[in-house]
C-alpha positions in Angstrom: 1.9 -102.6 15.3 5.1 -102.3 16.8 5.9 -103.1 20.7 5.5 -99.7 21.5 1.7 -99.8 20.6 1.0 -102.4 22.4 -0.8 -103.3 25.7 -1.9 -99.5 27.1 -2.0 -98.1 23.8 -5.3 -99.5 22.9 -7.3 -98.3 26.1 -5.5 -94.9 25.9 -7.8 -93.0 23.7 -5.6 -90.0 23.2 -2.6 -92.2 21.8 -5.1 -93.9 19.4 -6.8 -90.7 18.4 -2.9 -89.5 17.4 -2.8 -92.9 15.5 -5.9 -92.4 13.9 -5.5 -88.9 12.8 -2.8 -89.8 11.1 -4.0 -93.6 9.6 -6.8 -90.8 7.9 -3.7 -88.8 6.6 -2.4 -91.8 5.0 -5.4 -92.7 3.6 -6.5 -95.2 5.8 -6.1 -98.8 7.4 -7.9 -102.2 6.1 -6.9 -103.7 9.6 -9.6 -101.1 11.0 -12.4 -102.2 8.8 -13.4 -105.1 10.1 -12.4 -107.7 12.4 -11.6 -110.2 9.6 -8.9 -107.7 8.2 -8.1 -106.9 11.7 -7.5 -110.8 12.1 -5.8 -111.2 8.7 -3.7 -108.6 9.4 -3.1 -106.9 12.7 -2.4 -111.3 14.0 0.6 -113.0 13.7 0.5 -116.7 11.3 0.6 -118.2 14.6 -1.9 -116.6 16.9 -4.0 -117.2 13.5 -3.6 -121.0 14.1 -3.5 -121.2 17.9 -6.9 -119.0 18.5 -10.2 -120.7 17.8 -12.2 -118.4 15.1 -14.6 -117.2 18.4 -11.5 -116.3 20.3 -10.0 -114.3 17.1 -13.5 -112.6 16.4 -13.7 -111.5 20.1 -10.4 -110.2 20.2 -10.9 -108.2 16.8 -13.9 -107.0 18.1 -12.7 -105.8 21.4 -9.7 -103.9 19.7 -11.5 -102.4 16.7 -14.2 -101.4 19.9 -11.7 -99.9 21.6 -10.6 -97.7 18.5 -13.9 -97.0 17.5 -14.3 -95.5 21.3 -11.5 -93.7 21.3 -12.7 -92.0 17.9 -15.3 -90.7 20.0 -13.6 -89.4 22.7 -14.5 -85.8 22.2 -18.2 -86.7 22.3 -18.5 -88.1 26.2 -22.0 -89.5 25.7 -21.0 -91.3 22.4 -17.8 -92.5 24.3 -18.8 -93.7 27.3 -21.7 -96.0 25.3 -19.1 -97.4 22.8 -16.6 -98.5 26.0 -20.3 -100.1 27.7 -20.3 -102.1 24.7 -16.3 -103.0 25.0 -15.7 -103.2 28.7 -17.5 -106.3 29.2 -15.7 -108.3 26.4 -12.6 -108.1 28.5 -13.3 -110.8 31.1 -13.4 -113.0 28.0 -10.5 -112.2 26.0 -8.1 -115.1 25.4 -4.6 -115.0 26.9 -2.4 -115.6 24.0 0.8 -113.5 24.3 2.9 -115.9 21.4 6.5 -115.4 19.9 6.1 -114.5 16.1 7.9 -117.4 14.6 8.4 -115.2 11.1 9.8 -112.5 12.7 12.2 -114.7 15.4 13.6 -116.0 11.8 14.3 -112.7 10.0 16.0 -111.5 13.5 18.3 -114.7 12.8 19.1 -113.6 9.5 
């Protein structure tokens, strides 16, 4: 993900729905399979080690939710249950906004 994904992209269904359109053009995403390949590889090495495995679970899950939603957009009923089941997860959602020490060193290079 790049910085201009971030923050409102996820609850904005009609940005993910562009990003998703065109993850299924490219033949797909492992990040968006589960929340341990979201974790593996939508996290940086270091929000890996900071976050407790609850706190990476719960954000994976929230994000993927989120997605999942979004896919559903079109289909109010279907997309207003999915964000029921996300909205709530919020509240709990670890603040963890951390430099990426990897990519801080290939800026340096």
């Amino acid at each position: 993900m790049t910085d201009e994904l971030n923050f409102g992209f996820w609850h904005n269904p009609s940005e993910t729905i562009r990003v998703f359109k065109r993850i299924i053009e490219m033949g797909g995403c492992k990040a968006l399979e589960s929340p341990q390949h979201f974790i593996a590889e939508l996290l940086t090495r270091r929000e890996r080690e900071t976050l407790e495995t609850k706190q990476k679970d719960l954000v994976a899950n929230y994000y993927l939710g989120l997605f999942r939603a979004s896919a559903a957009y079109l289909d109010a009923e279907v997309f207003t249950r999915l964000r029921a089941e996300v909205d709530p997860l919020r509240e709990q959602l670890p603040v963890f906004v951390l430099p990426d020490t990897d990519m801080e060193m290939k800026e340096a290079v």
